[in-house]
C-alpha positions, 0 to 999 in steps of 0.5 A, a space after each residue: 372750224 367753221 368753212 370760213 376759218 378754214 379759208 381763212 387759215 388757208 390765206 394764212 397759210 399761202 400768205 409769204 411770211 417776212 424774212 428772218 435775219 439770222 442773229 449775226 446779221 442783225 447784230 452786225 446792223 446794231 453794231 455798225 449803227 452803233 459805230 455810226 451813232 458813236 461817231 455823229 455824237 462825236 462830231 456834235 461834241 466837236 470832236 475830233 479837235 479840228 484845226 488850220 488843216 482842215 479848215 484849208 480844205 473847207 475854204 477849198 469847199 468853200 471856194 468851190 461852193 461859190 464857184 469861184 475855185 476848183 482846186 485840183 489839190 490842198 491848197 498850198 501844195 501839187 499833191 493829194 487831191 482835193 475830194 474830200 472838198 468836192 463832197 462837202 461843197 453841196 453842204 456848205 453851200 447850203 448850210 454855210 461854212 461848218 466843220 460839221 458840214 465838212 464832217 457828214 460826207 466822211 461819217 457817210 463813207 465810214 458807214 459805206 466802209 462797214 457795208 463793204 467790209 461786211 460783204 468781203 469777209 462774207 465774199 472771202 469765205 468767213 461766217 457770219 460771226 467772223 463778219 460780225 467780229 470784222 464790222 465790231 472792230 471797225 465800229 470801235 474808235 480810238 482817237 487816230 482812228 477817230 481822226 483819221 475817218 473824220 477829219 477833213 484834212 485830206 487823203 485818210 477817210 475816203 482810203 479805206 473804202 476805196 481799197 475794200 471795194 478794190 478787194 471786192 472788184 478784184 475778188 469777183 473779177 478773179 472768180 469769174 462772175 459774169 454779171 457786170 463783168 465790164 462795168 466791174 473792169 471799168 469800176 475798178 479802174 476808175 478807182 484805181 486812178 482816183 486813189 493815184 490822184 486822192 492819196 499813195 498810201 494806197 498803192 501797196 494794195 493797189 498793185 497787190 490787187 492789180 496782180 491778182 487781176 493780171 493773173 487771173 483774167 489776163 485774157 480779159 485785159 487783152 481785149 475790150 475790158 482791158 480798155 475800159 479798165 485803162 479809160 476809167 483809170 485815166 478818168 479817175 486820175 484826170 485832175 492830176 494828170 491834167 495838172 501834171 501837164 499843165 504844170 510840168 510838174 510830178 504830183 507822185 513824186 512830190 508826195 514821195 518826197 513829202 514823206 521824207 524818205 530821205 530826211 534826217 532820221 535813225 534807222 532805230 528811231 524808223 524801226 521802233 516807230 514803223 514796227 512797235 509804235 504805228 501799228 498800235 497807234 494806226 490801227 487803233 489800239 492806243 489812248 489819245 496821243 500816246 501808247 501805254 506800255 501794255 498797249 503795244 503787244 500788238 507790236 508783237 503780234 502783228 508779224 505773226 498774224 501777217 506771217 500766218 494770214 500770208 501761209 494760210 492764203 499761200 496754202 488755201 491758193 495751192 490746195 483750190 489750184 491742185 483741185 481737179 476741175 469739177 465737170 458736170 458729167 459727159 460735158 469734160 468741163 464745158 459750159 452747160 447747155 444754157 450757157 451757164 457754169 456748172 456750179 462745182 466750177 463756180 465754187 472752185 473759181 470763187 475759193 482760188 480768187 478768195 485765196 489769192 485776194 487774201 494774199 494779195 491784202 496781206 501783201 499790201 499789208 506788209 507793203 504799206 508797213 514796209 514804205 512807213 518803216 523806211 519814211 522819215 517820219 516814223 521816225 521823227 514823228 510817229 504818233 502824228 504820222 501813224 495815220 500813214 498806217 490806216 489803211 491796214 484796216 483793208 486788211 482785216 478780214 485776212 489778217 484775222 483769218 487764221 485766228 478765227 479758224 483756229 478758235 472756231 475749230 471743233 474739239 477739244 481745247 488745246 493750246 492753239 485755240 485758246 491762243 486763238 480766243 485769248 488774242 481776239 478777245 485782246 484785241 476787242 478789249 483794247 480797242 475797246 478801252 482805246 475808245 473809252 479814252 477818246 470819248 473822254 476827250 470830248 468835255 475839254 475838246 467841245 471847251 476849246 471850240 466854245 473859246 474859238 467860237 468866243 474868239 470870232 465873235 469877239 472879232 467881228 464885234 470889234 470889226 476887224 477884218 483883217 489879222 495876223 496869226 499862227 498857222 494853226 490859227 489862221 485858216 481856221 479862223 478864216 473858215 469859221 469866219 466864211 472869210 470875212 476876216 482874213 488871216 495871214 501867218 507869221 512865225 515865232 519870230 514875227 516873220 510871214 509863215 506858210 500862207 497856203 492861199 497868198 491871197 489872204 496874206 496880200 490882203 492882210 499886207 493891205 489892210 490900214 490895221 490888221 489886228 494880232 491873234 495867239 492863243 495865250 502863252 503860245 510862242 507867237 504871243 509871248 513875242 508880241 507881248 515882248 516887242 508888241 506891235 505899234 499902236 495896238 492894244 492887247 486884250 484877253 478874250 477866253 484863252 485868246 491874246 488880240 492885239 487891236 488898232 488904238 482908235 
């Protein structure tokens, strides 16, 4: 070789190669662009359905785009805050009002959850490829999981990512990391306000994770981060602490109250809806709208998983607590010299604060179960209200824990494990063939959002400005419009409805003569076809009944 080969070599040599992913770590990138791509593809295809509620907090987005309104709630009641509207207001204000708009910043939240939800199953001790199994599961989505991450209809997209990065706060908190330390304090204080203002749901983790901190860096909250945590939480809950003084009134106990703890429904009815069919339907594992018998084994196996992922962090918690602190020799447990911890230390702290926010999530777990039971409506309506349940997405990385150390054990097969590996490969293959099922309700949800915008259209050829409809159909309409046709309710008996914004039904009542709206054969429009109103004609448009003003 010549002596220019050989420098040549040399510089090739000396020269830093790329860094290599490790396999698990490339194929969790694949998978969760995967589940973000399945997701925007959804969402072009007007899918998830889309209705009055969400277009409520898309006129909030709208109002707010204008600066005409900043409402601290949904519109039309004093709880669950009005985020979700904030985030959207850039967008439509420059592309208009959309549902695609109102969408985008909650598939952005989806993609952040998947990042934080890799980064604490890695935090709590998990391998890669536990990591990777957690981020495929969260990247599969049945229709309540769908809905739940993509609507805009308050309080259920932004939860999730809030409470895992809660988890994480709490997790580096608990071990000890020094690096940040107040801004962690402050940070997760901050969202411990906005979740109290945002949405409850989340509160059964938000005290098991407060636990885990009062227990472990109780000395810290004593002094200056303890401060900071409590100014970052009263900046996080400001909108409805500003709201509740203002007003007098008491946002949480209004959204108790919205729960129906106390409304008409059987303890039977609560148990088979909270127990057998929510955690099926709320953790994804179910066809669009219901639960095929097969389908609800996770009934069975949910109370196990909790009762074993509980004894696992109980006894990683006990075994990390009698460990004999590690020391580095001649310095009995002091820092090292240049202020440092020993690393033994470290890891010793990082294994007693991974055990305690396991048990902490499967405390919150069984809290956020427990609260669903006890409501109204996991008995009087369970499908619908299954999206109560969400937030035991959190919980993953701890609930499927112990089936992960049981099917990854050396040895011999024995029973345990294929247990193990027979139940993860379950919960794949259905959630699997759940999403399947919500994909095929895109043809004939794109169909009836084709026949919407048919029936915008067709209103503002024939200017009309001002109409009654249904709840359902109302702000809907009035959002798709950019409120240039304004919609007021009325209720199957011809009576006014639930306006959430009273500004719409005064200018409706004004009009000289407001049309009519119903989708065919609803109950509204069979009453107008009965005792249709005066001087109106009824005309069909695609699937809609419009009563117009005679000319």
């Amino acid at each position: 070789m010549t002596t220019t080969g050989v420098r040549q070599a040399a510089r090739d040599a000396d020269r830093p190669r790329a860094p290599r992913w490790p396999p698990p770590v490339l194929l969790a990138l694949l998978v969760g662009l995967a589940g973000v791509g399945y997701r925007l593809a959804v969402l072009l295809g007007d899918t998830p359905r889309t209705n009055s509620d969400e277009a409520t907090m898309g006129l909030a987005a709208l109002h707010i785009a204008r600066g005409e309104d900043f409402p601290v709630f949904f519109y039309g009641q004093a709880y669950m805050g009005a985020l979700e509207a904030y985030l959207a207001a850039p967008l439509v204000a420059l592309t208009g009002p959309s549902v695609l708009a109102l969408r985008l910043p909650l598939l952005a939240l989806y993609a952040l959850l998947l990042l934080l939800s890799w980064r604490l199953t890695r935090r709590l001790g998990g391998d890669r490829w536990f990591a990777l199994l957690v981020v495929g599961l969260l990247a599969l989505g049945a229709d309540r999981i769908v809905k739940n991450q993509l609507i805009a209809g308050g309080g259920y997209p932004e939860l999730n990512p809030i409470g895992v990065g809660l988890a994480l706060l709490a997790l580096d908190l608990a071990a000890g990391r020094p690096a940040g330390r107040r801004w962690r304090f402050a940070a997760f204080g901050f969202l411990a306000g906005l979740t109290v203002w945002v949405d409850p749901l989340l509160l059964p983790y938000l005290l098991a994770l407060g636990a885990v901190l009062v227990a472990t860096t109780g000395r810290d909250l004593r002094g200056r981060c303890g401060a900071l945590l409590a100014g970052a939480a009263l900046l996080g809950a400001a909108p409805l602490l500003g709201y509740g003084l203002a007003h007098g009134s008491n946002p949480l106990a209004a959204a108790v109250t919205a729960g129906g703890g106390d409304a008409a429904a059987s303890w039977a009815d609560r148990v088979h809806g909270g127990l057998v069919l929510g955690p099926a339907l709320g953790m994804g594992l179910c066809s669009p709208g219901h639960c095929a018998t097969w389908q609800l084994w996770w009934a069975a196996a949910l109370p196990v998983l909790l009762v074993l992922a509980g004894l696992s962090a109980w006894r990683a918690l006990r075994a990390a607590r009698q460990d004999p602190p590690h020391a580095p020799a001649g310095d009995h447990g002091s820092a090292s010299a240049d202020g440092r911890r020993p690393a033994a230390h470290g890891r010793d702290a990082a294994r007693r604060a991974g055990a305690a926010v396991r048990l902490a999530l499967v405390a919150g777990a069984v809290g956020t179960l427990a609260a669903y039971t006890v409501s109204s409506a996991a008995g009087r309506t369970p499908v619908e209200s299954s999206r109560y349940l969400s937030c035991l997405a959190v919980s993953l990385p701890a609930l499927l824990w112990p089936l992960w150390t049981a099917a990854r054990r050396r040895g011999p097969v024995d029973l345990r494990r294929l247990a193990a590996i027979g139940t993860l490969v379950a919960l794949l293959a259905t959630a699997t063939v759940a999403t399947a099922g919500a994909l095929a309700t895109v043809p004939a949800n794109r169909a009836e959002a084709q026949r919407h915008r048919a029936l915008v259209e067709a209103l503002r050829e024939r200017g009309v400005r001002h109409v009654y409809g249904e709840y359902w159909t109302c702000n809907r309409l009035t959002f798709a419009a950019g409120e240039e046709i304004v919609c007021a309710v009325l209720d199957e008996t011809l009576r006014p409805g639930l306006d959430r914004l009273p500004a719409y039904r005064r200018a409706v009542r004004e009009s000289p003569a407001p049309a009519y709206v119903a989708p065919v054969d609803s109950p509204l429009a069979r009453r107008l076809d009965l005792t249709p109103p005066a001087n109106r004609h009824p005309v069909t448009i695609d699937g809609w009944r419009i009563w117009l003003p005679l000319p």
